[in-house]
C-alpha positions in Angstrom: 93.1 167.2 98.1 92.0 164.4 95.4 92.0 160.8 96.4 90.9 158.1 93.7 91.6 154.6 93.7 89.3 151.1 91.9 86.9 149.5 94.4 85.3 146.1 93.4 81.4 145.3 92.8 80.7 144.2 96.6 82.4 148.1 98.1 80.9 149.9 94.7 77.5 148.3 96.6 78.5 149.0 100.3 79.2 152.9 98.9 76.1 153.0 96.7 74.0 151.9 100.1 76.3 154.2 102.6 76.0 157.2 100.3 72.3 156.9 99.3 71.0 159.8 101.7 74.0 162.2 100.8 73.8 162.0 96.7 73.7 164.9 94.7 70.0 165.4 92.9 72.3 166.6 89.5 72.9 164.3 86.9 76.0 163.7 85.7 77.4 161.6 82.9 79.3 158.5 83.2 78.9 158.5 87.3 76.6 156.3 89.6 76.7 159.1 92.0 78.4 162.4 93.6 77.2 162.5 97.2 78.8 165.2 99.9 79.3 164.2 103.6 80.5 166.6 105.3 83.8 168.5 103.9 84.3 165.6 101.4 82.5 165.6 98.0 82.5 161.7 96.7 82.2 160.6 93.2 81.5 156.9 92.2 82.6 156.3 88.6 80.6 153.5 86.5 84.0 152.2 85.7 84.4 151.2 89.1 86.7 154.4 89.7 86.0 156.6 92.9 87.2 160.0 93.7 87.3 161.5 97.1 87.6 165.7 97.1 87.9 168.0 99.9 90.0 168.5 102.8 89.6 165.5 104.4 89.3 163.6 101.0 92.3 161.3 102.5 90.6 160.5 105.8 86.7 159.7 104.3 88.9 157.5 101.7 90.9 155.5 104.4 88.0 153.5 105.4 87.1 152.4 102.0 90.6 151.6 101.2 90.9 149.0 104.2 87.8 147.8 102.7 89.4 146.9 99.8 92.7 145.8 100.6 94.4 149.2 100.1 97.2 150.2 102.5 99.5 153.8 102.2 101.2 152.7 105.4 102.6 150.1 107.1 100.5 148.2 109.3 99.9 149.5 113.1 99.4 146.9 116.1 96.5 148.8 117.8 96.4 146.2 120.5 98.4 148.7 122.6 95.2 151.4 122.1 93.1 148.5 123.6 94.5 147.0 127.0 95.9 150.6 128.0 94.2 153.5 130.3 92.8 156.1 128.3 90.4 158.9 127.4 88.4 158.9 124.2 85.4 160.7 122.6 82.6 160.2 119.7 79.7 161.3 118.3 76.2 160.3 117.7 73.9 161.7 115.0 75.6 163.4 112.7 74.3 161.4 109.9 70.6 161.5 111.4 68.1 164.4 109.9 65.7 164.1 113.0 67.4 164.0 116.4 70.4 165.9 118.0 74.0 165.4 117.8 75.5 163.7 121.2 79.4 163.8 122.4 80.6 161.8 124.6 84.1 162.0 126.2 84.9 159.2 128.5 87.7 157.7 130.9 88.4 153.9 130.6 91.4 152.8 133.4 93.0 149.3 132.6 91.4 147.8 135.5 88.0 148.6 133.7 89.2 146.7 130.1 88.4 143.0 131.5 84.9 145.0 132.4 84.2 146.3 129.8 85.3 143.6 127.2 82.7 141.3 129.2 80.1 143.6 128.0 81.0 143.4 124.6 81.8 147.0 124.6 82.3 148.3 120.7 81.2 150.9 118.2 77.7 151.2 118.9 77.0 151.5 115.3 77.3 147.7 115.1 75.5 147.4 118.2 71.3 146.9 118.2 69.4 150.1 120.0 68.1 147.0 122.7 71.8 146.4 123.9 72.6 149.9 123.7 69.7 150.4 126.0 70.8 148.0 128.3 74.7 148.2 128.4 74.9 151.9 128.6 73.6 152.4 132.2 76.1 150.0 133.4 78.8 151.5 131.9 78.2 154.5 133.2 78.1 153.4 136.7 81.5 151.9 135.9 83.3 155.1 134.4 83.6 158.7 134.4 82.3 160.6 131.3 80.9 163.7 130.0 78.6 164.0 127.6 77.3 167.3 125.3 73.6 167.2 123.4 73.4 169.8 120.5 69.9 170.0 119.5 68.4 170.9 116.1 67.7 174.4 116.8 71.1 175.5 118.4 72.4 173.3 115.4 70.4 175.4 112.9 71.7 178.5 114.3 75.6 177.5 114.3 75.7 175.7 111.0 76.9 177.9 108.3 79.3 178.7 105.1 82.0 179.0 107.5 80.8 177.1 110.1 80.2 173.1 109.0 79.2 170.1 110.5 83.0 168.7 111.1 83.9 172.0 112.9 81.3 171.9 115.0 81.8 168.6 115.9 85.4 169.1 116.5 84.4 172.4 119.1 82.3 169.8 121.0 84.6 167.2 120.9 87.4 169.3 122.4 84.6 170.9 125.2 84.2 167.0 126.4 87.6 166.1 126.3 88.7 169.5 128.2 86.1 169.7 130.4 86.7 165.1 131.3 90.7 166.0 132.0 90.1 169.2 133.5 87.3 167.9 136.3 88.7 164.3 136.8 91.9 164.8 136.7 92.8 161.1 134.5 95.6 159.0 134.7 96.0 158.0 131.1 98.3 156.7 128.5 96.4 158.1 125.6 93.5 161.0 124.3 91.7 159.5 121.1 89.5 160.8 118.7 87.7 158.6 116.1 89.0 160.4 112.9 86.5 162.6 111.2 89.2 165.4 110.1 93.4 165.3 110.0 95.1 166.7 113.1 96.0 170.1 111.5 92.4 170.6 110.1 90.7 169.4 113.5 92.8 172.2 115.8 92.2 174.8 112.9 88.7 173.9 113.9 89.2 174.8 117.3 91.6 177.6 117.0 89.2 180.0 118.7 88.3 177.8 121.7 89.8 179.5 125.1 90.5 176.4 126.5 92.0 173.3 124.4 92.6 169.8 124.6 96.1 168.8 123.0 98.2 165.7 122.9 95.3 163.5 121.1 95.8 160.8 118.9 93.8 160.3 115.9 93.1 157.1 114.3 90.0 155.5 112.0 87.5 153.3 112.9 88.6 154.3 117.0 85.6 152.7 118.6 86.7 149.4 117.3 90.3 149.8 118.9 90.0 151.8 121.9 87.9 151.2 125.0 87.4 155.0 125.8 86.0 155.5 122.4 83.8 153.1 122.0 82.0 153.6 125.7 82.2 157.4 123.9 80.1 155.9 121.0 77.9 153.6 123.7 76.9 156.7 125.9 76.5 158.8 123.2 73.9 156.7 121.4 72.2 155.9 124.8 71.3 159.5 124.9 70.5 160.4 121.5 67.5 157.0 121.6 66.4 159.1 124.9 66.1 162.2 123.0 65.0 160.8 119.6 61.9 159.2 121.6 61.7 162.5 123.5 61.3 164.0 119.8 58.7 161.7 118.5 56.7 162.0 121.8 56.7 165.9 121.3 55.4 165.6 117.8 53.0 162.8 117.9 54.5 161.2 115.0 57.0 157.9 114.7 60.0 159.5 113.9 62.8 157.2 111.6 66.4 157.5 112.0 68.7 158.5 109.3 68.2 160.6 106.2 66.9 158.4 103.6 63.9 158.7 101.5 61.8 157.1 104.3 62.7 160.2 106.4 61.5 162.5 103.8 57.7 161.2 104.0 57.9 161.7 108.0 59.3 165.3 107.2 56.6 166.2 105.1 53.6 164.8 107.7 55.9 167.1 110.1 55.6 170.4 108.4 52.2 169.3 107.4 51.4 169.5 111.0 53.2 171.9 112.4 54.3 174.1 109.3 57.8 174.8 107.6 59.5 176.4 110.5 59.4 173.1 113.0 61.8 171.5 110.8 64.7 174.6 112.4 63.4 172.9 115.7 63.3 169.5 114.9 65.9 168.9 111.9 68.8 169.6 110.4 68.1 172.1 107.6 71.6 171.3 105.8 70.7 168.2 104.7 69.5 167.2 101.2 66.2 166.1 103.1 65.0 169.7 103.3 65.1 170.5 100.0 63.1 167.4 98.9 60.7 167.8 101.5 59.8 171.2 100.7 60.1 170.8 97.1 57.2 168.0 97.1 54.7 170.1 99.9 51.7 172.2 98.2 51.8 175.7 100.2 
């Protein structure tokens, strides 16, 4: 599937900035950048032009089209996803070289929304580490959750040609989300999933899974509609900080989140240290980051 569409200077800068640590190291004429995240392969056209490829081309294009004022359908009152019981799950770290990958699948009953919108309960990624730090534990004294840490190595071992990071998040999405409704037994008006792959792609995902959680209701930018999805988000960022300090503790070195050039200089002190084969422990080996690090060492 191809997506393209004209974005103005102030997105063309947003994309330039959210893309930085996925771009392509080739060259090629008349671009700004190609980048790959995930199963989408982004190109950013000089002209102002950008083109979204892949199987969940529409769904990584969605958000930049909101952005810029773009709309394919009519538009959805999502106040109903809000004040509502419900269950919800998201991820943490998927976009993070150093430091595991977190799901979080979590209950939210209406008598918990007035609770929870005191807290100022939203996508953690718009929320400082310091709240997140401080919010989470209350929260999950207040609801009923379950969360699943993938580390690096187990990561390593799963990721592959057939196997890539949006399927493997979907397989631990739906082990949350089973495992929540199959233990607590919910009383809900709705299962959401913050977007990362179109329903049909995101049970082909699963197909294999014994045990499946149907009846979900996918939507972008979840965390900032829905309650259950954005404690998701909360939890799950509470316990990848514990981990990620966990990580730097057990390598004596200040570890930096994300997977920008920054990251690449802590890599290199890594394998420096401990050699080339901590980075299967401690990293994500798929990412661009890898390749540079290694690339710049002296054996």
């Amino acid at each position: 599937m191809n997506v393209v569409f004209k974005v103005d200077e102030e997105t063309k800068n947003k994309m330039i900035a959210y893309y930085a640590d996925k771009k392509k190291d080739k060259v090629i004429p008349y671009t700004i950048f190609q980048a790959v995240d995930n199963d989408t392969v982004v190109t950013l056209y000089t002209s102002g032009k950008v083109m979204f490829q892949g199987v969940s081309a529409d769904v990584d294009a969605t958000m930049w089209k909101e952005m810029v004022g773009i709309s394919d359908t009519p538009k959805i009152d999502y106040s109903k996803y809000h004040t509502c019981s419900s269950v919800g799950s998201d991820e943490v770290g998927t976009g993070d070289y150093f430091g595991p990958i977190v799901v979080t699948a979590s209950y939210v009953k209406l008598e918990d929304v007035e609770f929870l919108d005191s807290l100022g309960v939203g996508d953690s990624k718009k929320i400082n580490d310091k709240t997140i730090l401080k919010i989470a534990p209350e929260i999950a004294k207040r609801i009923k959750y379950r969360s699943l840490i993938l580390h690096n190595l187990e990561y390593n071992e799963k990721y592959s040609k057939d196997v890539n990071m949006n399927k493997i998040k979907a397989i631990m999405h739906n082990k949350m989300l089973y495992k929540l409704i199959q233990e607590e037994k919910p009383n809900y008006d709705y299962i959401i999933v913050d977007e990362f792959a179109r329903e049909k792609r995101y049970y082909e995902y699963i197909k294999d899974d014994v045990n499946k959680q149907t009846g979900i209701t996918f939507m972008t930018k979840a965390e900032d509609k829905n309650l259950a999805v954005a404690c998701s988000s909360i939890i799950s960022r509470y316990l990848f900080l514990k981990e990620f300090d966990k990580l730097s503790d057990h390598l004596g070195l200040p570890l930096l989140k994300g997977a920008g050039p920054d990251v690449d200089k802590v890599g290199q002190e890594v394998v420096e240290k401990y050699g080339e084969e901590k980075l299967k422990e401690v990293a994500k080996l798929n990412f661009a980051n890898t390749s540079r690090i290694l690339r710049t060492m002296i054996f």
